[in-house]
C-alpha positions as CSV (number, residue, x, y, z in Angstrom):
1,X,0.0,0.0,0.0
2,X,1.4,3.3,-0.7
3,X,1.7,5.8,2.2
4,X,0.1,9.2,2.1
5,X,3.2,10.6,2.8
6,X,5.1,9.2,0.1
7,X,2.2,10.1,-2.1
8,X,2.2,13.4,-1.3
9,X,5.9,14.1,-1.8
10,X,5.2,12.8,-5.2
11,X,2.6,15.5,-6.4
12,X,3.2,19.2,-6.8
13,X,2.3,21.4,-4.3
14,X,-1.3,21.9,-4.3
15,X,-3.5,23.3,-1.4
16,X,-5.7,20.9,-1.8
17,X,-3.7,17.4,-3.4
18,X,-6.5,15.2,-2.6
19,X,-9.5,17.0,-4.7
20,X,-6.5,16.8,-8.0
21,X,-5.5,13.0,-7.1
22,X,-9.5,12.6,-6.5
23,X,-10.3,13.5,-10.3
24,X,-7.1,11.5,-11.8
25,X,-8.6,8.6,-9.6
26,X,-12.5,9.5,-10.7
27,X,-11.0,9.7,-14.4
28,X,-10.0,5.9,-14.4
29,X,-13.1,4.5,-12.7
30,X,-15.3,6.0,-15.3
31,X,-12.3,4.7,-18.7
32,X,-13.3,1.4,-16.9
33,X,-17.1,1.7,-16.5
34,X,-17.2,2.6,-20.0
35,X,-15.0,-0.2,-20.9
36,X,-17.3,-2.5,-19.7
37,X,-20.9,-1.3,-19.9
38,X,-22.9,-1.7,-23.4
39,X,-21.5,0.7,-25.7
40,X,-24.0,3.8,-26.2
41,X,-25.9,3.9,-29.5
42,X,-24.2,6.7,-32.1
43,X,-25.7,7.8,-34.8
44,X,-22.5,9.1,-36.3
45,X,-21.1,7.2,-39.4
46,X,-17.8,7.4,-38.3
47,X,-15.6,3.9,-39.5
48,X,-13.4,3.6,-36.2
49,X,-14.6,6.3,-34.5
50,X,-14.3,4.7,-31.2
51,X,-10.1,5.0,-31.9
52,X,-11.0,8.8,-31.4
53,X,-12.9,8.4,-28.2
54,X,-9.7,5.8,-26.8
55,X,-7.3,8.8,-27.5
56,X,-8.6,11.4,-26.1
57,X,-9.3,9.3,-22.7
58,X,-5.9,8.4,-22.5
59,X,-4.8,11.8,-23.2
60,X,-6.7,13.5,-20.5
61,X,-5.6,11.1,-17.8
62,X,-2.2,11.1,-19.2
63,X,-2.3,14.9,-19.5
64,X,-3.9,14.7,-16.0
65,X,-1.1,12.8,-14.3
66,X,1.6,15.6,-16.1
67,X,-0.1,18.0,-14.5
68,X,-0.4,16.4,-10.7
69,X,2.9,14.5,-10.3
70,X,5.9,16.4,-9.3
71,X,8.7,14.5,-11.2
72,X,9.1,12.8,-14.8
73,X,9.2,8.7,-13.0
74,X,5.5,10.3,-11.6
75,X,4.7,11.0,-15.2
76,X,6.0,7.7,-17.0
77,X,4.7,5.6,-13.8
78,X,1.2,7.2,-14.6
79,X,2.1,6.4,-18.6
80,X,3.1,2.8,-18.0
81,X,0.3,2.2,-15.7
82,X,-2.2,3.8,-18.5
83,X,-1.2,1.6,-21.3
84,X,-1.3,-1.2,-18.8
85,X,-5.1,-0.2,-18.6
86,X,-6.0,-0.2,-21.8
87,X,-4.4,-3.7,-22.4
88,X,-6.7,-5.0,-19.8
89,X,-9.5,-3.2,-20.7
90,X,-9.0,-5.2,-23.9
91,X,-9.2,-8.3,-22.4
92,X,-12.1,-7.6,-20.1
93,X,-14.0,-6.4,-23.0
94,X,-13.0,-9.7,-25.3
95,X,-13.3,-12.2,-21.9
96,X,-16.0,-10.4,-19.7
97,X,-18.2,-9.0,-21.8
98,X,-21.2,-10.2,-24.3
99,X,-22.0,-6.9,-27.0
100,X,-18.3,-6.1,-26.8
101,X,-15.1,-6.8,-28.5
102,X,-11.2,-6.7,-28.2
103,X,-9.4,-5.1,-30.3
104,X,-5.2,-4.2,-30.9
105,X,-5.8,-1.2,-32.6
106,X,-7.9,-0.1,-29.3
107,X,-4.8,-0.5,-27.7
108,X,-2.5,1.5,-29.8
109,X,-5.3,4.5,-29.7
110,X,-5.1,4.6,-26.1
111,X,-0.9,4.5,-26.1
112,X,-0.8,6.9,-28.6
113,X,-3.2,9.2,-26.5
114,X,-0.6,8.1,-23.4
115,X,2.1,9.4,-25.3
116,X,0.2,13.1,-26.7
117,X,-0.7,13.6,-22.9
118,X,2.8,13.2,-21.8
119,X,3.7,15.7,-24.0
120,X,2.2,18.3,-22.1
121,X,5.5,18.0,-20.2
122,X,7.1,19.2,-22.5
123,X,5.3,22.8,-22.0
124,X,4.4,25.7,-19.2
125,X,0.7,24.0,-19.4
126,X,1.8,20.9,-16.9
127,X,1.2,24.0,-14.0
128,X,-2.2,24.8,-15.1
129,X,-3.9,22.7,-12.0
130,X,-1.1,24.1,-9.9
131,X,-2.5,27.8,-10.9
132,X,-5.9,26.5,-10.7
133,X,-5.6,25.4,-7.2
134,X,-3.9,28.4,-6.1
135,X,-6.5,31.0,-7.7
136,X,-9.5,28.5,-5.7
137,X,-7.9,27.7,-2.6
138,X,-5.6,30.8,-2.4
């Protein structure tokens, strides 16, 4: 089990860490509830479609974890443990479920979504909850 302490030596300094880690957290419950539940009706005509709905998940949370975790191993623990995810997302949906269906290139959408929200490391955006926090919380 990870200890708070630890945990919060690994986020940036937030006045409140725990509503930030809270929403990272929520963010993955709901990728898997979605994973899982029979797949909404869309009346879009859209072939693979669903590949743009798996990348921008994975980029939020990815982008998310940038933007809570203090240090790069925060950001490529977050990444690695993202495309984990999706890989057994994959398998739930092939093994678990009836109306849905694995499928690889579900996987590469989500680790190239990984990979875009990682980028945000890359520019002055990863302190935008850090400035957000500070304006709420003051």
């Amino acid at each position: 089990m990870i200890q708070t302490s630890a945990l919060r030596t690994a986020l940036r300094e937030f006045r409140r860490p725990g509503l930030w880690l809270g929403i990272w957290w929520f963010g993955w419950l709901l990728c898997v509830v979605l994973s899982l539940v029979h797949p909404p009706r869309i009346d879009v005509e859209l072939p693979d479609g669903d590949k743009i709905g798996h990348f921008l998940a994975y980029a939020v949370l990815s982008a998310w974890a940038v933007m809570i975790f203090a240090r790069r191993r925060g950001h490529w623990w977050a990444a690695l443990s993202l495309v984990l995810l999706g890989v057994v997302m994959e398998l739930a949906q092939g093994t678990l479920t009836s109306d849905r269906m694995m499928d690889g290139r579900d996987v590469v959408a989500d680790a190239l979504g990984v990979l875009f929200g990682q980028m945000l490391a890359l520019s002055k955006a990863q302190n935008f909850l850090q400035r957000c926090d500070l304006r709420a919380f003051g």
